[in-house]
Structures are given as C-alpha cells and as structure tokens.
C-alpha positions, 0 to 999 in steps of 0.5 A: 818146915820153914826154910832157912834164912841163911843161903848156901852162897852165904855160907860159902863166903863164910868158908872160903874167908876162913880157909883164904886167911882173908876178906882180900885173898877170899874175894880173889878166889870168889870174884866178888869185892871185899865189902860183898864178902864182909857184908854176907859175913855181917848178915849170917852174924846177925841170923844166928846170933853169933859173932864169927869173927873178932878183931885181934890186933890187925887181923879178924880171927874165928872165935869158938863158936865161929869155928863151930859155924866154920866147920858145921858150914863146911859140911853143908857145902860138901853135902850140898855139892854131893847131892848136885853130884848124886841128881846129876847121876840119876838124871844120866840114868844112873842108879841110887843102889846097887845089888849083887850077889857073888859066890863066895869062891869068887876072891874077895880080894878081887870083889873088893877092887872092883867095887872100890874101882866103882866107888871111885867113879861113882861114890854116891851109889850104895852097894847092897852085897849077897855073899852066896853059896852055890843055890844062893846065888840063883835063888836071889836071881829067881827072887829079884833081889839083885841086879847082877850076880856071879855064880857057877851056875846059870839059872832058868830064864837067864843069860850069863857070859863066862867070867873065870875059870876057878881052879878048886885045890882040897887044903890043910894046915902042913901039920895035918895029919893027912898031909903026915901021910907022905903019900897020894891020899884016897877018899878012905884016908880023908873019911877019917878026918874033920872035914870043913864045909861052908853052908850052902846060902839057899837052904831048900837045895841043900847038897851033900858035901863031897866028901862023906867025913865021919866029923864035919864043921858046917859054918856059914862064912867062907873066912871061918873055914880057912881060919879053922884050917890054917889053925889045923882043925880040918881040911876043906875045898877052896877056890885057890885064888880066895887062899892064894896068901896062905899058901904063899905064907905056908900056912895052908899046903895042898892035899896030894890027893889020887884022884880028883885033884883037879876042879875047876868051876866056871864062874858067869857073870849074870844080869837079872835083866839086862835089857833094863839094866840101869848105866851103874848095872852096866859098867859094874859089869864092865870093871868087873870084866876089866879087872878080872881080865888084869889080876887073874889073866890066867883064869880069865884066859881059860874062859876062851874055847 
C-alpha cells in the first residue's frame, strides 16, 4: 500500500479554515501565518485535483466537492485522534475488549448504567455481553470466555465478592385468575396454570423449574417472559428490580403465595483471573460496585453480615 501523499497536518489546516471562517481567524487558532495555511490549502488542491475553495465577492467559499474533502477530512482527523486515544490506553495496560457474562436477574437497567459509565471513560473498548442463566454463567467462566462475570453462584477454582441481594417476588398480570382467587395461594392452585420459565443458557445442567405446571412457556430472553405476563399469558418468578416499572405502572401485581413468598438470591461478582485482570477488568468492577452501592443501596446493604 502506497502511502499518501497528503498529511493529516494538511488536512487539519483544510478543517480548521472551514470551520474559523477564514485564513486569518484559522492561523490564530493554528499559531501559524496565513501564507503557511494558504500554501497547505494550495498543495492538497493540487494532489487530489480538486479546487476546495472559489472566490465570491471578497470572500473564499467551499465548493461542492471542497465540502466532500471538508467533511471526509474531518473524519480522518477524528479517526486519527481516536486511535492516539485507543494506543495511549493499550500502552497503560488497558484492554481493546471486554467480556462478561451477567445473570439475567441482574437489572438490565442497572447493567446497562454501568457500561454506559465505562463507556464514558473508555469509549475505545469493545464490550462482548453474555446475558446467562443460572448454569450460563459458570460455564462461560469454566470455559474462558469472559473476563468478569455475575451470577448467583461461584464455580470451582474461583473467587467471587457478594454484590447484591436479589429479592425474587412470583408475578402475574392483576387480571390473572390467580390473583382472582382473593387468597393465599398453595403450589396446588399454581399447577393449574401456565407457568412462564426463561431457559437455563448452560443447556447440559438443566434444572426442573420450581413450580411442576401442567402448562409451561420456556423461552430463552428474560423481556419475553415479562411481556408474556404483563399480556396475562402466565405467571413467572422475578428478580423484583428487573420488573420494578411494571409493578409501579400496575401492569404486574405479586402472587400472594402461602408459603415460599420470600427468595432471595445472592449475586457475586466473579473475575476468571484476577491476577492478570487487565486495568478496563478492574475498574469495570469497581463502577460496577459503585453504582450497584447508589442505585440499589438497599440490596446492596443486605450483602454485609
């Protein structure tokens, strides 16, 4: 590959003249004379064969194609600056790609604020997400494919810090007849109706569900099963903070049940190996603990002994 003729200093100037309004008010911002700005202007005119500029009364416009080399310029500058940006990070130790597997009765919503948080400090690292379920998540430790992971249980050979305490609540839609029952409800009354189950990712382990239904829906995405519900097609178990909207809104009531109401999982943060943990592994974490700690104090708080 031949490489070309035209410098990013000289696509710069080309930039900075359009965007300044002129040669006088681009050589202030640049620090360089007008005749230097103009003579780099004149010399990319004459490697590509295009006029980028034409005169119109007293001042120099941008011609069609000068507003194609205008805006084409722009990208390389910023594609140039974002790949100083993406060297400087791997030459602190900081990694091109991230990957982690997270157990679906983690909040999405919450997951989702603790990317976009790291995505705000580190917007050149690509983020590889394994949403799993129960098995899932250990097998794609076991198996190295993720770097950090959250899951309810901690697989052998690693180590893991609690994170959150997820209260489990058994939801319907509160036109389901179950909820029409007006009483504590026994696992006879729930056998008779559809019961909702999101697949177990890890498919060599899979469990039974809890609840033996003569009807079951097993679908493999967390948001099916709760639009299911919320249209009244069954009833399921979940993590309350992944259907805290619907049960404001109304959409989704709690099943008053008689026994086993009350579960609670705990949720681990897990590194595959924190001693060579990259720096992006390690303050992934961190924000992760961060904002878990502000947004769900309460869950987070019933972590502590």
């Amino acid at each position: 590959m031949n490489p070309p003729r035209i410098s990013l200093d000289q696509w710069a100037t080309l930039v900075q003249v359009v965007e300044s309004g002129s040669y006088a008010k681009a050589a202030e911002q640049l620090h360089k004379s007008q005749s230097t700005l103009t003579y780099a202007v004149q010399q990319l005119e004459r490697l590509t064969g295009v006029k980028a500029f034409e005169v119109q009364g007293r001042r120099a416009v941008l011609t069609g194609s000068g507003q194609v080399l205008y805006r084409r310029g722009k990208h390389l500058l910023d594609e140039a600056a974002r790949l100083e940006g993406l060297a400087a990070d791997l030459a602190m130790g900081w990694e091109s790609e991230l990957s982690l597997a997270v157990e679906i009765i983690f909040p999405t919503w919450l997951l989702l604020e603790c990317l976009a948080r790291f995505a705000r400090e580190r917007p050149h690292t690509r983020i590889e997400l394994y949403e799993s379920v129960l098995g899932g998540t250990s097998e794609a430790l076991l198996k190295g494919r993720v770097d950090l992971a959250i899951g309810p249980t901690i697989p052998p050979g690693f180590l893991g810090d609690s994170l959150m305490l997820s209260r489990f609540v058994m939801a319907a839609h509160p036109d389901h007849p179950l909820h029409r029952l007006g009483r504590p409800l026994t696992l006879e009354d729930l056998r008779g109706h559809r019961h909702l189950v999101v697949r177990e990712t890890d498919a060599r382990r899979a469990r039974e569900p809890s609840v033996a239904a003569d009807e079951r829906w097993t679908v493999s995405n967390k948001a099916t099963s709760i639009r299911a519900a919320v249209m009244g097609l069954g009833f399921a178990w979940y993590a309350e903070d992944t259907i805290r909207d619907e049960l404001r809104s109304g959409e989704l009531k709690a099943l008053p049940l008689r026994e086993g109401a009350d579960r609670d999982v705990m949720l681990y943060l897990i590194f595959a190996d924190p001693e060579s943990a990259g720096s992006g592994v390690h303050r992934l974490a961190e924000i992760i603990r961060t904002t878990v700690r502000e947004r769900c104090p309460d869950e987070a708080r019933r972590v502590a002994p």
